[in-house]
C-alpha positions as CSV (number, residue, x, y, z in Angstrom):
1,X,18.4,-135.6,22.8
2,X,20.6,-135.2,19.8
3,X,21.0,-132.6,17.6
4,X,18.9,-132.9,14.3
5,X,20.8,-130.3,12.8
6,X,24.5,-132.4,12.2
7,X,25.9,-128.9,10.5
8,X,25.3,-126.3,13.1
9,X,28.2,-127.2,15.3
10,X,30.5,-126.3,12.6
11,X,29.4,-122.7,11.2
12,X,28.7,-120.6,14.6
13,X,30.8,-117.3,14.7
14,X,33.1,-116.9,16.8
15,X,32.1,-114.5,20.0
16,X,34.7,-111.5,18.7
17,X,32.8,-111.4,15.6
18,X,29.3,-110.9,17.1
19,X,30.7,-107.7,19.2
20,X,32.2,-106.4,16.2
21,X,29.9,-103.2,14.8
22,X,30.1,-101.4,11.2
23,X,29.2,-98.3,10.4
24,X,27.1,-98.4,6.9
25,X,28.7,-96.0,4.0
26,X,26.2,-93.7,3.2
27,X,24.8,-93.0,7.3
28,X,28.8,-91.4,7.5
29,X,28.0,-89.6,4.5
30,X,24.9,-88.0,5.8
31,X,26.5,-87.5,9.2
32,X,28.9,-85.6,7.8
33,X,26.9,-83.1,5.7
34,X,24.7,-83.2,9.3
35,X,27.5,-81.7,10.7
36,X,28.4,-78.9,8.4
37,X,24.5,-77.7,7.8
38,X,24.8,-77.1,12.1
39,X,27.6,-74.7,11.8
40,X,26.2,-72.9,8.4
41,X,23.1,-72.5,10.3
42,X,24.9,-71.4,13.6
43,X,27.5,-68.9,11.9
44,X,24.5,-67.7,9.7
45,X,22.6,-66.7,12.9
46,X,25.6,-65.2,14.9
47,X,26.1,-63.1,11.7
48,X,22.7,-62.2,11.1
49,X,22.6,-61.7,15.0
50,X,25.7,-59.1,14.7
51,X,24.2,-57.4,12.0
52,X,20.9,-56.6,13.9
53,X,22.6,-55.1,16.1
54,X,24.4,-52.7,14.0
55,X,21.5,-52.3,12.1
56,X,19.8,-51.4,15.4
57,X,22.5,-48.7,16.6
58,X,22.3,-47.7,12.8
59,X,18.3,-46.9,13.1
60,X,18.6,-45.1,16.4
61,X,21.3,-43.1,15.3
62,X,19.5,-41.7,12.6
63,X,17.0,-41.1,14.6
64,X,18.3,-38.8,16.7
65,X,19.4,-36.6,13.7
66,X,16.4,-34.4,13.3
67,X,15.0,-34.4,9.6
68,X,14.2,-30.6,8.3
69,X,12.6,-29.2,5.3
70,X,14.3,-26.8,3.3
71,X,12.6,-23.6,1.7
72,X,13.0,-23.4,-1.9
73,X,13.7,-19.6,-2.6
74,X,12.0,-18.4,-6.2
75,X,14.0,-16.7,-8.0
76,X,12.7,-13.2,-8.6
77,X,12.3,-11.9,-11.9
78,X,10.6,-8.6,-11.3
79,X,10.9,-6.2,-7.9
80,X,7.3,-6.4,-7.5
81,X,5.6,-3.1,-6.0
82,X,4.9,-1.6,-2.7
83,X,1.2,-1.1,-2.1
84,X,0.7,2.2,-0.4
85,X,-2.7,4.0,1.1
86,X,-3.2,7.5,-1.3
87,X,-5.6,10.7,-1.2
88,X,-7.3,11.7,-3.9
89,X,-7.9,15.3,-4.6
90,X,-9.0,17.9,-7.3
91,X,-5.9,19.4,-9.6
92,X,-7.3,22.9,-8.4
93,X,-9.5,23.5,-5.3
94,X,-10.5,26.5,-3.9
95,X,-12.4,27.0,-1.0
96,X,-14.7,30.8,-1.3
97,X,-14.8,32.8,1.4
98,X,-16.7,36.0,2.2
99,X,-14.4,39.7,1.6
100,X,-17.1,41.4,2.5
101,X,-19.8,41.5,5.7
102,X,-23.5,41.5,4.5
103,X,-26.6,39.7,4.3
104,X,-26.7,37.1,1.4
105,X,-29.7,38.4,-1.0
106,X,-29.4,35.2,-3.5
107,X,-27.3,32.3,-4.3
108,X,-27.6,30.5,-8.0
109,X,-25.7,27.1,-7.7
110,X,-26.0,24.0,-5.3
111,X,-23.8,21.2,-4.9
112,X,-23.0,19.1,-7.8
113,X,-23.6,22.5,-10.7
114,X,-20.7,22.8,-13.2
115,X,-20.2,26.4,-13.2
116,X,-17.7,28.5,-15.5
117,X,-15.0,31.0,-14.9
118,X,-16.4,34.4,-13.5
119,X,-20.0,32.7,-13.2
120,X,-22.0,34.2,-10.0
121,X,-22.4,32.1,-7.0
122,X,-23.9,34.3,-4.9
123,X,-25.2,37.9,-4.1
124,X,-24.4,40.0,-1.1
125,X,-26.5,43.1,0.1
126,X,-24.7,45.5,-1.8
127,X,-26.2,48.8,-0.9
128,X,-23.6,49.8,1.9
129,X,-21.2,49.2,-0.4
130,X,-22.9,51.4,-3.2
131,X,-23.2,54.4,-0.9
132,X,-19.8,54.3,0.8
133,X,-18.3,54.0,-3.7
134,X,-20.5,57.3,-4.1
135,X,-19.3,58.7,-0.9
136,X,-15.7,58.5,-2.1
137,X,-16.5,59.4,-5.3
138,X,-17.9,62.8,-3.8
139,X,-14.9,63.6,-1.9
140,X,-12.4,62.8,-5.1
141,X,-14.6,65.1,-7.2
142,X,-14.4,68.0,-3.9
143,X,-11.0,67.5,-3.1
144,X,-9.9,67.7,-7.2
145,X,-11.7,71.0,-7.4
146,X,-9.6,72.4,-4.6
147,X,-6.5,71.2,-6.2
148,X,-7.6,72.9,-10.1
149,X,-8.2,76.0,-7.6
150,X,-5.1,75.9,-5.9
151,X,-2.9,75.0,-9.4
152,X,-4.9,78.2,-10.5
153,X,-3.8,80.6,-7.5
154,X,-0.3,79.3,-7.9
155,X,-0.2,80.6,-11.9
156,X,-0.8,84.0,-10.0
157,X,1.5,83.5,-7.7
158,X,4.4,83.1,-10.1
159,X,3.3,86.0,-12.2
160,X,3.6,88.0,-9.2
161,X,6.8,86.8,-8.1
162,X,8.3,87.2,-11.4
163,X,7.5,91.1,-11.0
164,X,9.1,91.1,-7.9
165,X,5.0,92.1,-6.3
166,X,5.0,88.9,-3.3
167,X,8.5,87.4,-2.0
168,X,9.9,84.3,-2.4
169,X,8.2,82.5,1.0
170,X,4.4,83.2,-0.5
171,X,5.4,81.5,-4.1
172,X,7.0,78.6,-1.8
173,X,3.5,78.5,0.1
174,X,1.5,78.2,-2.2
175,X,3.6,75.2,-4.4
176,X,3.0,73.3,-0.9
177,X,-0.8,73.8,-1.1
178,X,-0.9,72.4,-4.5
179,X,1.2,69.2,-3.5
180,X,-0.5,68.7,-0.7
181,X,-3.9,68.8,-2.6
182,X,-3.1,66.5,-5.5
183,X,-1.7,64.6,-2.1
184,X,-5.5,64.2,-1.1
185,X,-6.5,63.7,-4.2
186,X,-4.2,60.9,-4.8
187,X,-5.7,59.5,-1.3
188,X,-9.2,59.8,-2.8
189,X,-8.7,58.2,-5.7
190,X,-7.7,55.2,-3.6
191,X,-11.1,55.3,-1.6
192,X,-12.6,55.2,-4.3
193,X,-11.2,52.4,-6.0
194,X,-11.4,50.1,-2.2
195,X,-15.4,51.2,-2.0
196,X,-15.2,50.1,-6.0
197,X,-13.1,46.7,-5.1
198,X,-15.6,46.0,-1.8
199,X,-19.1,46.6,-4.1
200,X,-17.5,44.0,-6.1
201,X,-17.0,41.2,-3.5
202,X,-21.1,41.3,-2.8
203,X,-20.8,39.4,-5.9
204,X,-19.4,35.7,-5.2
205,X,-17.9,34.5,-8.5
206,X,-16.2,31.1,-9.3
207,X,-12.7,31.6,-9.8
208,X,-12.3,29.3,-12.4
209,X,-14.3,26.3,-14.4
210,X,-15.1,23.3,-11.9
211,X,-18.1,21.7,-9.9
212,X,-19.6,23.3,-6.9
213,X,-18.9,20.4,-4.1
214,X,-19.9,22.5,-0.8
215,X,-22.7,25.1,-0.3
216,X,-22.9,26.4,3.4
217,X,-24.9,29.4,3.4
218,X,-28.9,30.2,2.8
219,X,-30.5,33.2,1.7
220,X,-31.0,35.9,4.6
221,X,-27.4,34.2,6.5
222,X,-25.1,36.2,8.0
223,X,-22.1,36.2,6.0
224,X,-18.9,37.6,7.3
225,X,-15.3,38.5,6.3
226,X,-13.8,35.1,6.2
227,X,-10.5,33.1,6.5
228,X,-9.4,29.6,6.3
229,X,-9.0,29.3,10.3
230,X,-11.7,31.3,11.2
231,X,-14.9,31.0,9.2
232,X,-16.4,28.2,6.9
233,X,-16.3,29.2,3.3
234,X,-19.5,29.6,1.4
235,X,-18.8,27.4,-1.7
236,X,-16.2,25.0,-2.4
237,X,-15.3,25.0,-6.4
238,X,-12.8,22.3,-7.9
239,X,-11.6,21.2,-11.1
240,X,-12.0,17.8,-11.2
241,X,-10.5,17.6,-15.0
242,X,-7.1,16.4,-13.3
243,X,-6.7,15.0,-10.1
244,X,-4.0,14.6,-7.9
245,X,-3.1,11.8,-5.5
246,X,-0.8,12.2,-2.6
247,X,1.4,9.2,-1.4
248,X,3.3,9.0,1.8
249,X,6.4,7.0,0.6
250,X,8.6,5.0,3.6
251,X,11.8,6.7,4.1
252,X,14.0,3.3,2.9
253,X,12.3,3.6,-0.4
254,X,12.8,7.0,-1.3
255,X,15.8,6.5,-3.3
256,X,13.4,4.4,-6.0
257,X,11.6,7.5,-6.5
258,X,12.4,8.9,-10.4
259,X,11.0,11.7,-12.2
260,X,7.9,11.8,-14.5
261,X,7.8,8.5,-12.8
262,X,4.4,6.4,-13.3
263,X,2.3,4.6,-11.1
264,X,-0.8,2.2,-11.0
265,X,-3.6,2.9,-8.5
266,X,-7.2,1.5,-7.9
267,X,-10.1,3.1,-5.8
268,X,-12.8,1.5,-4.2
269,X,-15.6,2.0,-6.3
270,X,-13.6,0.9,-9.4
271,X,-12.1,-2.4,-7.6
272,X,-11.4,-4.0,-11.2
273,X,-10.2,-0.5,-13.0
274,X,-6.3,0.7,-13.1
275,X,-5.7,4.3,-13.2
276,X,-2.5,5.6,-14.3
277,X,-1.0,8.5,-12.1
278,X,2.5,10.1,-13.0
279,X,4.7,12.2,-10.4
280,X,4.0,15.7,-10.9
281,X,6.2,16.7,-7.5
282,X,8.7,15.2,-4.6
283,X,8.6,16.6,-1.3
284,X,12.1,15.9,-1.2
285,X,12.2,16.0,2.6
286,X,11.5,13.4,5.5
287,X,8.0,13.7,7.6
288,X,10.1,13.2,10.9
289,X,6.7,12.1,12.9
290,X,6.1,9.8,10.4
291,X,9.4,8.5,8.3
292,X,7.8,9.0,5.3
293,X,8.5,11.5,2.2
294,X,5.4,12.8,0.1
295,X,5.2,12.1,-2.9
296,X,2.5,13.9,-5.1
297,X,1.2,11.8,-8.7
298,X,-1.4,13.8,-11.5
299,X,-3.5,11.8,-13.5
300,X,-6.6,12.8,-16.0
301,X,-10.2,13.0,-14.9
302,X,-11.9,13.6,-18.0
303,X,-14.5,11.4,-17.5
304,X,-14.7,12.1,-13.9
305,X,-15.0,8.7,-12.3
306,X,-12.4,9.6,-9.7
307,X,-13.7,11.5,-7.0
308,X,-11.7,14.7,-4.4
309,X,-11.6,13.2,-1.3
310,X,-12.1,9.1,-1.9
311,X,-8.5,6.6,-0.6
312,X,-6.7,5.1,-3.7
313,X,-4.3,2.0,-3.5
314,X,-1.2,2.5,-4.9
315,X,0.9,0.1,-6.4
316,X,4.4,1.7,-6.2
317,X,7.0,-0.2,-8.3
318,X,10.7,-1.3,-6.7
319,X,13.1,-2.5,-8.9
320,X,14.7,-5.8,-8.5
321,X,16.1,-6.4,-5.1
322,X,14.7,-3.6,-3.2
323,X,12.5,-6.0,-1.5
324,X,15.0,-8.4,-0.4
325,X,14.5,-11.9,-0.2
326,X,10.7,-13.2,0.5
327,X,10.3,-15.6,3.5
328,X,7.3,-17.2,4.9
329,X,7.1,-16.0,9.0
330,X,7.1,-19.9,9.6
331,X,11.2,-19.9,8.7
332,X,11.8,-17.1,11.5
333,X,13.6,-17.7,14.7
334,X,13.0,-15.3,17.7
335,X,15.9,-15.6,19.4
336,X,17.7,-13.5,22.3
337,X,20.5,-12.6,19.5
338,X,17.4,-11.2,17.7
339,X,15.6,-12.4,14.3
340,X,17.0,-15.3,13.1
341,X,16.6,-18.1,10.5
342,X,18.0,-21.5,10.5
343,X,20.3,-22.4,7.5
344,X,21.6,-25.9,6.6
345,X,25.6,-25.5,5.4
346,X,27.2,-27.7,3.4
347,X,28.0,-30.6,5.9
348,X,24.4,-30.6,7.2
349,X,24.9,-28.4,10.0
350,X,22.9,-25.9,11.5
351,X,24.4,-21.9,11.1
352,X,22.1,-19.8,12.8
353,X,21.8,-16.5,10.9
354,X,20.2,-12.9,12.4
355,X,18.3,-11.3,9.9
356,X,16.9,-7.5,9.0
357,X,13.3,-7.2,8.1
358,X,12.2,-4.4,5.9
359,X,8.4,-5.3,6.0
360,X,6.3,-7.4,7.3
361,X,3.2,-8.7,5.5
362,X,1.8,-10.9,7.9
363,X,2.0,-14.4,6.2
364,X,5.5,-13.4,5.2
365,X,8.3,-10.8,5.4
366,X,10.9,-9.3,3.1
367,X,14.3,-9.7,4.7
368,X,16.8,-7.2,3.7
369,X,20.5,-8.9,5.3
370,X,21.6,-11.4,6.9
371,X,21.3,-13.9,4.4
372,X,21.3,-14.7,0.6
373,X,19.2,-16.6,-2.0
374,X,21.6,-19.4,-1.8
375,X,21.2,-20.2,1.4
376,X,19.3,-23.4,2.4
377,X,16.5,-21.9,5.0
378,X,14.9,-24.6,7.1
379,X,10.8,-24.3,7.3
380,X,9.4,-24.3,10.5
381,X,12.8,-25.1,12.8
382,X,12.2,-26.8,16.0
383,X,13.3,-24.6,19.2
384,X,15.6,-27.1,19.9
385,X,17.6,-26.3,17.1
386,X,21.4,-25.0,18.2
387,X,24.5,-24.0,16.5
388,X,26.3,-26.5,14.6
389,X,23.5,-29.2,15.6
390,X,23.5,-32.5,12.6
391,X,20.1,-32.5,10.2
392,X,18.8,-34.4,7.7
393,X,17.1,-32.6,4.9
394,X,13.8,-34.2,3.6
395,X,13.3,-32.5,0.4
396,X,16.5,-33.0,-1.5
């Protein structure tokens, strides 16, 4: 059957042709910027990659550098004080005892009467004491008649001697009897003034104005020569006007102490008051049982709120630097070297530092060498902590 098509024959390609492929423009183009995108991305992710990792050692590094915080040391402006325990007792105190032995007839003031200078406390049986005053009164008044007698006799006797009518020996004699009269006499008179001395005692006086703070006897007691080891006194007198307090002041701050000095001090009773005490004496010598010097402050009483006897806190002031350098007991070490604290140097290195404490107050203690107020004093160091050890301080 013939071909209906007469032109086909003569425009068929030629079989070379048909095998023959071209690549489009613009899919090169895109092939090419394919390409390059691949090794952004894969350069990108061996860098990011490498980066990680150092990033990584980076992180663990620094976390095997222990982070510490630093105490920040105040700087003092003042010393402060040292708060000491005192005693409080009357300017004058004086403790009455018995001179004489008796039976107590009366006595006129209780505890808590205000009684004067010379006023009577107290009344002893006095009678013994009456008869043994007349007693010596009766053997001065004998014994001074045989002396105006023997004076008399020894007028005669030089009379006689001078007319040559008794020798030398009976004149000598008789000068020896008068001495040794007025020798008795003398003697007499001395009785008589001890049985004058003793009738006084059976009266019990105050010695001086104050406020009766002990009564211990009862009419019809008793009462016997006394002394402070041996009997209980009858009445205790004091002048509460001035009062004294008595501080027992450590040895290491005993070179603080000045004269006419003052102090502050509070009592118990008075918890929001502040008395004023100044030094009125120094011991000037070390209590060896105790380490401690006393120290001994006055201070007025007029209105007689401090009481003998009651415990006063003292508020003794240091100058600046006697009490060291303040640090909380979380900064101390308690090492085999002894006391230490942890500082942070320069470079960021550990320098472990022994320490002296001067006192410890329980939350904190005042250190008095081994370190100063610029050194940077870790808070709360791990035990772990050594020598020359890297840290990293958090508060900057």
């Amino acid at each position: 059957m013939p071909d209906k098509n007469p032109d086909a024959g003569t425009h068929d390609p030629a079989p070379d042709e048909l095998r023959r492929h071209t690549t489009p423009p613009g899919l090169k183009r895109w092939g090419k910027i394919a390409v390059i995108v691949a090794i952004v991305i894969a350069v990108l992710g061996i860098g990011w990659r490498m980066w990680k990792s150092n990033t990584t050692a980076q992180w663990t590094d620094d976390q095997a550098v222990p982070t510490v915080q630093i105490i920040k040391l105040a700087k003092a402006k003042t010393g402060g004080t040292l708060n000491l325990p005192g005693d409080v007792e009357p300017f004058t105190n004086a403790p009455i005892y018995a001179q004489v032995s008796g039976y107590l007839q009366k006595w006129y003031f209780d505890i808590g009467a205000k009684v004067k200078k010379g006023d009577l406390l107290a009344q002893i049986d006095p009678r013994t004491y009456q008869a043994a005053l007349e007693q010596a009164k009766g053997t001065l008044a004998r014994d001074a008649a045989t002396l105006a007698n023997a004076k008399v006799d020894l007028g005669r006797y030089q009379t006689l001697w001078a007319q040559n009518a008794i020798s030398q020996q009976q004149l000598a004699t008789q000068q020896a009897t008068v001495n040794s009269d007025a020798g008795v006499v003398e003697t007499d008179r001395a009785q008589v003034s001890q049985a004058a001395i003793n009738l006084a005692y059976t009266r019990v006086i105050a010695p001086f104005d104050g406020v009766v703070t002990t009564r211990t006897v009862d009419v019809g007691n008793l009462v016997t020569i006394g002394t402070a080891t041996s009997t209980t006194p009858l009445f205790t007198v004091s002048d509460q006007t001035k009062m004294r307090i008595y501080v027992r002041l450590p040895q290491n701050y005993a070179s603080y102490v000045r004269p006419d000095m003052s102090v502050n001090f509070t009592v118990p009773q008075y918890p929001t008051r502040v008395f004023n005490a100044t030094l009125v004496a120094n011991a000037g010598a070390v209590v060896a049982t105790t380490g401690t010097v006393l120290l001994q402050f006055g201070t007025d009483n007029s209105d007689h709120a401090l009481q003998p006897g009651a415990y006063a806190n003292v508020h003794f002031p240091l100058p600046l630097g006697a009490n060291g350098i303040r640090l909380p007991a979380t900064a101390l070490m308690f090492r085999d070297a002894g006391m230490q604290v942890a500082t942070v140097d320069s470079a960021n290195h550990i320098r472990l530092k022994t320490i002296k404490i001067l006192r410890d107050n329980g939350a904190n203690v005042d250190v008095g060498g081994g370190i100063t107020p610029a050194d940077r004093i870790i808070d709360n160091p791990a035990d772990a902590l050594q020598e020359g050890d890297s840290v990293r301080i958090a508060n900057r």
